[in-house]
N, C-alpha and C positions, 0 to 999 in steps of 0.2 A: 504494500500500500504506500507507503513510503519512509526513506532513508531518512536516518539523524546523525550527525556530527557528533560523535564524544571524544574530543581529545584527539589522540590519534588512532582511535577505531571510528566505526559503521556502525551504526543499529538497524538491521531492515525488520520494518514493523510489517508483517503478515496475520492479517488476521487477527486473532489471537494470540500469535505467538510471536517473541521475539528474537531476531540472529543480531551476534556481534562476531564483528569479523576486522583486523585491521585495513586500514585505508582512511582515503581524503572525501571529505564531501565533491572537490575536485576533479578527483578520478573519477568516478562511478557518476556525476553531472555529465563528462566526458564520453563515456563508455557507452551511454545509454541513449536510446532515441529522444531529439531533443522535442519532438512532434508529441512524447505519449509522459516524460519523465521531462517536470520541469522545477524551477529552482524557485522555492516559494520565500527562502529566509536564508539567513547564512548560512545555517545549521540544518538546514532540510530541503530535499529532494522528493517532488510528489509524482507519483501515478496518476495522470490526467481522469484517468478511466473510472476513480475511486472517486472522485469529488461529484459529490450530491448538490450541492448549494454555496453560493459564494454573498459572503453579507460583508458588504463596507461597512467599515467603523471612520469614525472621526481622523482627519490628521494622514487618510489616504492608505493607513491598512486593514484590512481584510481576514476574514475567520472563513477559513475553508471547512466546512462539514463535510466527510467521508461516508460511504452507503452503508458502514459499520456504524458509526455515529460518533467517532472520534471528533474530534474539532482541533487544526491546526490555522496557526497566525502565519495569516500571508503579509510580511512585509512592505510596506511600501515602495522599500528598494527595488522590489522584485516583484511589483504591479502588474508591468506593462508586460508580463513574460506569459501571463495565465489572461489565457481569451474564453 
């Protein structure tokens, strides 16, 4: 669903379940199709496919809701990235 930055590992959130694995937010932003995995926060990489709803907040960023019902902060910096 998607990847988080900790440190110098990965966290890929699937589901339920969580992997950590080392690597860059960087590389795997790199790696991955930028049409379906896009870059929502410093810190995180989304699965386009998973977002249910996108609600503006004040100040120009954005709370992505996933078809799980997770809720991740879309950055401002990283607006213009998520259509």
């Amino acid at each position: 669903d998607w990847f988080e930055a900790d440190g110098n590992y990965l966290v890929l959130h699937a589901g339920d379940e969580t992997f950590r694995t080392r690597g860059t937010i960087v590389a795997i932003e790199q790696a991955l199709d930028p049409r379906q995995f896009v870059r929502i926060h410093r810190r995180r990489v989304v699965n386009m496919d998973r977002v249910r709803e996108l609600q503006p907040l004040p100040g120009g960023d954005g709370l992505l809701t996933l078809r799980n019902g997770h809720t991740l902060r879309l950055s401002r910096t990283f607006r213009a990235r998520v259509r």
